[in-house]
KEROSE-663386 format. One record per atom (N, C-alpha, C, O, CB): x, y, z. Coordinates in Angstrom, 1 decimal. Each point is the difference from the previous one (the first is absolute). Glycine has a CB too. Layout:
X  Y  Z
...
//
This chain:
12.6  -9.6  -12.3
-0.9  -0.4  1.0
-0.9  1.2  0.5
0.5  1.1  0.3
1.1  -2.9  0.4
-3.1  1.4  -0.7
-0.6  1.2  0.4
-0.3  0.0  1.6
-0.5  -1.0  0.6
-0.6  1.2  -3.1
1.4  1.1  3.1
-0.3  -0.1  1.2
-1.3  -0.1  0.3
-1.0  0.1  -0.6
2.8  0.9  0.8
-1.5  -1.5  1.8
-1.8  -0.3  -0.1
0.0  1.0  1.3
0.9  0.2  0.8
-1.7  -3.2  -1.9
-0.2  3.4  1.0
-0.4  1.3  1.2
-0.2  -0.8  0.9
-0.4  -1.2  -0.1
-0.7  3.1  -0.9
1.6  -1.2  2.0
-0.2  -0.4  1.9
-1.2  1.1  0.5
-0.1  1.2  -0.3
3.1  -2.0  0.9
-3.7  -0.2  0.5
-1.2  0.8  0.8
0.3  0.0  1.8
-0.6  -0.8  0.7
-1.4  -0.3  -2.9
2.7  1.7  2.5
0.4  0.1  1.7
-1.9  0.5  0.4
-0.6  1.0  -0.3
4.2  0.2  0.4
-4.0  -2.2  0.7
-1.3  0.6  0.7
0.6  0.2  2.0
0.9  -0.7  0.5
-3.1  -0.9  -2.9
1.6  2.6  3.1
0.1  0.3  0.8
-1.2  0.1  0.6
-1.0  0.2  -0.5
2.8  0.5  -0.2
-1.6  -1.0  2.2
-0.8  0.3  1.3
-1.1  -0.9  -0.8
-1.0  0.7  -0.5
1.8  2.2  1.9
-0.9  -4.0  -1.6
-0.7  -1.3  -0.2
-0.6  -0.6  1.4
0.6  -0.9  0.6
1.0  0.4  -2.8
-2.9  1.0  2.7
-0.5  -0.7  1.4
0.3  -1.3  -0.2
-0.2  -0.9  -0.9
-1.7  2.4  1.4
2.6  -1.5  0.8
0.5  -1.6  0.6
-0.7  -1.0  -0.6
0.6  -0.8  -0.7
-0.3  1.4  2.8
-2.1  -0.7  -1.9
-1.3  -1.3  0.1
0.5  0.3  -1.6
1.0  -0.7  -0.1
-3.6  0.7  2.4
2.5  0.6  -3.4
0.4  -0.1  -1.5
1.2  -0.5  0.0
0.0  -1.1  -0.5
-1.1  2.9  -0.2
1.9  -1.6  0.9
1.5  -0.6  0.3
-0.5  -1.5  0.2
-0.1  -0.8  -0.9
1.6  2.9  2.3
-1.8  -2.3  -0.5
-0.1  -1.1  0.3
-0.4  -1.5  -0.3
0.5  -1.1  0.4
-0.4  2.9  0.3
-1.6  -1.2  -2.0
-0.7  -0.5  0.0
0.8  -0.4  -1.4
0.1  -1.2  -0.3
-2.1  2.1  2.0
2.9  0.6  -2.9
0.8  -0.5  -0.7
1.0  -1.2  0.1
0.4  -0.8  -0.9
-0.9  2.9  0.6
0.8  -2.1  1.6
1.0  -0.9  0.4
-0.3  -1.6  0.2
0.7  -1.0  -0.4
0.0  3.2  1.4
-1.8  -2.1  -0.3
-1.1  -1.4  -0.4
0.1  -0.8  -1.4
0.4  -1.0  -0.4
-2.1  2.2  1.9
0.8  0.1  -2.1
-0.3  -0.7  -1.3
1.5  -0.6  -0.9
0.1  -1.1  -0.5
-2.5  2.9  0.5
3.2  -0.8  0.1
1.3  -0.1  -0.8
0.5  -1.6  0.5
0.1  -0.9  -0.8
0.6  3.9  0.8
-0.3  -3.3  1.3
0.5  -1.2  0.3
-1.2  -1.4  -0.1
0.2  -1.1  -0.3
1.6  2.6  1.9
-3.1  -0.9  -1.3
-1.3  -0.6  -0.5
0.6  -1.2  -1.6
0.1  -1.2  -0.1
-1.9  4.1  1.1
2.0  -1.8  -1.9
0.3  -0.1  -1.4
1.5  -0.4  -0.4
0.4  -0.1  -1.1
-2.3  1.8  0.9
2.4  -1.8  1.3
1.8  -0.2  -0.2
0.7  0.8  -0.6
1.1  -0.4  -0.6
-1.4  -1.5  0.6
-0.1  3.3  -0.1
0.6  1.0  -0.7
0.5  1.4  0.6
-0.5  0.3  1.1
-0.9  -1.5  -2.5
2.1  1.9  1.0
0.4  1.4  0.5
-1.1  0.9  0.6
-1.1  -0.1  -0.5
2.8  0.0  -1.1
-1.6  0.9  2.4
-1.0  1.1  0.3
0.0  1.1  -1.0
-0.9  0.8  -0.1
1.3  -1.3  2.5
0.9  0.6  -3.4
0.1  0.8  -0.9
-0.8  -1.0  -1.5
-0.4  0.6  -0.9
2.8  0.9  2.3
-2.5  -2.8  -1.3
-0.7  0.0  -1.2
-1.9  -0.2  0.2
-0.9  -0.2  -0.8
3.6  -1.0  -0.3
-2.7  1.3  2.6
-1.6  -0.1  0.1
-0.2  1.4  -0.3
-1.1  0.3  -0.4
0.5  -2.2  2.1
1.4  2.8  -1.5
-0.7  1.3  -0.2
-0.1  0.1  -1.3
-1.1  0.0  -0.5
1.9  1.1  2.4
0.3  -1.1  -2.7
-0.1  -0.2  -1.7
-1.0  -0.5  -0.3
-0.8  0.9  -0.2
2.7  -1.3  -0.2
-2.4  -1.0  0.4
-1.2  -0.4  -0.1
-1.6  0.7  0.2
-1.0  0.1  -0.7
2.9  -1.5  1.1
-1.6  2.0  1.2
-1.2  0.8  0.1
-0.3  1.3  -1.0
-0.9  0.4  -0.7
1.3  -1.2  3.0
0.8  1.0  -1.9
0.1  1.6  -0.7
-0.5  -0.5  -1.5
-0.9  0.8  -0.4
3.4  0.6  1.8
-2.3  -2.3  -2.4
-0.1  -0.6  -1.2
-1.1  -0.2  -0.1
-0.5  0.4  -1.0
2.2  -1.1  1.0
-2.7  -0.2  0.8
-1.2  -0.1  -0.2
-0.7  1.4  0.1
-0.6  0.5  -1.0
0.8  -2.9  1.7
-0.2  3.3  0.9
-0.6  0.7  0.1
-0.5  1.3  -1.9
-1.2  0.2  -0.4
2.4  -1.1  3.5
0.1  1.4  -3.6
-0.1  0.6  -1.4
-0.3  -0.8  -1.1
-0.3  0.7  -1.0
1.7  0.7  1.8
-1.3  -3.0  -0.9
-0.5  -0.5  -0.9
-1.8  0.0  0.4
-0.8  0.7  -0.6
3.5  -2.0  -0.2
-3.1  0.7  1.7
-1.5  0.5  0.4
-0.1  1.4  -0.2
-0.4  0.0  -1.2
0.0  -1.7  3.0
0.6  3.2  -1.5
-0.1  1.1  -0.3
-0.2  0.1  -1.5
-1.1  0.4  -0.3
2.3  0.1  2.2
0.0  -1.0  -3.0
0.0  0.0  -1.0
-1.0  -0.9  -0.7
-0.3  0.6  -1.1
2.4  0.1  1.5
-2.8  -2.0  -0.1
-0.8  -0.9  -0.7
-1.1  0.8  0.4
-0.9  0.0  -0.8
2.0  -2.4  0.7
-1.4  3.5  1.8
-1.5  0.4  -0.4
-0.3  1.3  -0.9
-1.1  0.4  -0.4
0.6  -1.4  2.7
1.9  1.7  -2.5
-0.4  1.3  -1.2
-0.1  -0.5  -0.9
-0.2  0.9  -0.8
1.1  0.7  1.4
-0.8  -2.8  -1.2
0.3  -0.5  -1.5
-1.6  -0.4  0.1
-0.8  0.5  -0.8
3.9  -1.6  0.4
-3.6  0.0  1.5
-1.5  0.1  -0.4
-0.3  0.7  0.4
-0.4  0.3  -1.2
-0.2  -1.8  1.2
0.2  2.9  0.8
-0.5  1.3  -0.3
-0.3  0.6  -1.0
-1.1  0.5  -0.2
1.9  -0.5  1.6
0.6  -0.1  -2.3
0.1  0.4  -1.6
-1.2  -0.9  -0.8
-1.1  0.4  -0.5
3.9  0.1  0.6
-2.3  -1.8  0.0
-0.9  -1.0  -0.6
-1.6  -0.1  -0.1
-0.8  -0.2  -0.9
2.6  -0.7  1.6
-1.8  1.1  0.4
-1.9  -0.1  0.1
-0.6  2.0  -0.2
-1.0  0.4  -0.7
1.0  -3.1  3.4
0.8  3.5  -2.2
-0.3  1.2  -0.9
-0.2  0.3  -1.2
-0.8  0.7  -0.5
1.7  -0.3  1.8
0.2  -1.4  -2.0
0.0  -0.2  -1.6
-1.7  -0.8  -0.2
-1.0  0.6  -0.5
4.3  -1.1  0.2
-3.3  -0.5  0.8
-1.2  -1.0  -0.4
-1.1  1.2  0.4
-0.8  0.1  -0.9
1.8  -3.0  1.5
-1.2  3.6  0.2
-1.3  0.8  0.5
0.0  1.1  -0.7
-0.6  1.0  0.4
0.5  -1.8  1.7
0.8  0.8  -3.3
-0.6  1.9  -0.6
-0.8  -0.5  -1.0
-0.8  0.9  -0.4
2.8  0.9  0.5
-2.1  -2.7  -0.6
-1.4  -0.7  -1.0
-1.0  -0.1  1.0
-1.1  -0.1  -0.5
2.3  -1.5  -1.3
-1.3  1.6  2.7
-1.3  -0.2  0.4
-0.7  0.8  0.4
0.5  1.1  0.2
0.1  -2.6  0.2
-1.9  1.3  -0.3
-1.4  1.2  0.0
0.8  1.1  1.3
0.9  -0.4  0.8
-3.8  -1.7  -1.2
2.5  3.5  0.3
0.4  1.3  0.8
-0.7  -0.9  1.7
-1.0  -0.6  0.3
0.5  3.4  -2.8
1.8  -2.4  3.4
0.2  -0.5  1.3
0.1  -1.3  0.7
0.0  -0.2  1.2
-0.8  2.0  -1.4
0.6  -2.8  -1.0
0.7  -1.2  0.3
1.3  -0.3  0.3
0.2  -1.1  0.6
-1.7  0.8  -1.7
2.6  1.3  0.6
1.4  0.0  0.5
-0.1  0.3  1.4
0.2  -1.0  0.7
0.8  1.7  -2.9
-1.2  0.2  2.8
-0.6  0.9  1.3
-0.2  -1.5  0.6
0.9  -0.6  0.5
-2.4  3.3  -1.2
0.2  -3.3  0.7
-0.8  -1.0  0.6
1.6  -1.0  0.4
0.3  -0.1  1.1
-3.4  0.5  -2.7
4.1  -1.2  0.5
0.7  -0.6  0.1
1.2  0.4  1.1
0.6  -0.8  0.6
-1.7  0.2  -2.7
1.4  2.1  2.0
1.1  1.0  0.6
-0.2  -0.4  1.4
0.9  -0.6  0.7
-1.0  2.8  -2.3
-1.2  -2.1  2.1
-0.7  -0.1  1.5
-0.1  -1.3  0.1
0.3  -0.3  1.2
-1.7  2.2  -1.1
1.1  -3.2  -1.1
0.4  -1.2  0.7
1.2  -0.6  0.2
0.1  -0.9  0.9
-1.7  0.9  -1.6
2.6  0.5  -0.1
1.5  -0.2  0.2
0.7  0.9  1.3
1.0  -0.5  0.6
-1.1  0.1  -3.5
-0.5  1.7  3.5
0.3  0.4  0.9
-0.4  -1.1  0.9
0.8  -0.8  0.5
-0.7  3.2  -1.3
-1.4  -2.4  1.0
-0.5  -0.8  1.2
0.9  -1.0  0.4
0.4  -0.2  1.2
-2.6  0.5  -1.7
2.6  -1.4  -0.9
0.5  -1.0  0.5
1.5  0.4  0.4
0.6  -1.0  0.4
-2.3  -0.5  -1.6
2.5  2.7  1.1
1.0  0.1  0.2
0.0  0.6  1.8
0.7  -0.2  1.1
-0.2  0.4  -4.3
-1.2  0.5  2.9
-0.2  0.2  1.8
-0.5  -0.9  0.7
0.0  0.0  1.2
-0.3  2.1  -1.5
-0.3  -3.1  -0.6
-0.6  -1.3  1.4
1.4  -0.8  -0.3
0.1  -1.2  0.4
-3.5  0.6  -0.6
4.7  1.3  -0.5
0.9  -1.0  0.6
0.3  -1.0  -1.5
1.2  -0.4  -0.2
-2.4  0.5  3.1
0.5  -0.5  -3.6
0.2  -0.9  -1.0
1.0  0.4  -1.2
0.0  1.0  -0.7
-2.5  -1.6  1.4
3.5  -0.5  -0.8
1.1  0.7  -1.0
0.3  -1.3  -0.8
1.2  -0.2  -0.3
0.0  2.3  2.0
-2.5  -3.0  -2.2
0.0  -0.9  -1.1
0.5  0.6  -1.2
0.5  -0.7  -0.8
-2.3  -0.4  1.8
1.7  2.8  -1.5
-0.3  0.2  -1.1
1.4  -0.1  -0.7
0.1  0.1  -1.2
-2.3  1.2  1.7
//
C-alpha cells in the first residue's frame, strides 16, 4: 500500500474557514474533500495553461517575425482581464 501524504494547513482566516465549511455541507461532503478538490482543480488549471502556453508557442514559430509577440500580448491581456477558458 502506497502511502498518501497529509497537508496540516494553519492559521486559516475564520471568513475562509467558513466559507469552506458552507460549501463542504453545501455538497454533502467533508471539509477535507472540498479542499482536495480545490487544491485539484486549482494545479490541473495551472497545468492545462502551461501545456497551451507550450502549444500555441509551438504553432507561432512558423509564423512571419513578431507575430508570436503580437499573440504573447493577447494571451496576457486576456489572462489579466481574468479569462481562464484556455
Amino acid at each position: 500500500m502506497t502511502a498518501v501524504p497529509t497537508l496540516h494547513v494553519r492559521n486559516v482566516p475564520a471568513n475562509v474557514y467558513e466559507d469552506l465549511r458552507a460549501r463542504a455541507e453545501g455538497e454533502g461532503r467533508s471539509i477535507n474533500a472540498t479542499v482536495i478538490d480545490i487544491l485539484r482543480e486549482s494545479t490541473d488549471r495551472k497545468r492545462r495553461h502551461a501545456e497551451n502556453m507550450r502549444r500555441l508557442l509551438a504553432m507561432g514559430e512558423g509564423l512571419p517575425p513578431g507575430t508570436g509577440d503580437a499573440l504573447i500580448e493577447i494571451i496576457r491581456e486576456g489572462r489579466d482581464a481574468g479569462y481562464s477558458g484556455l
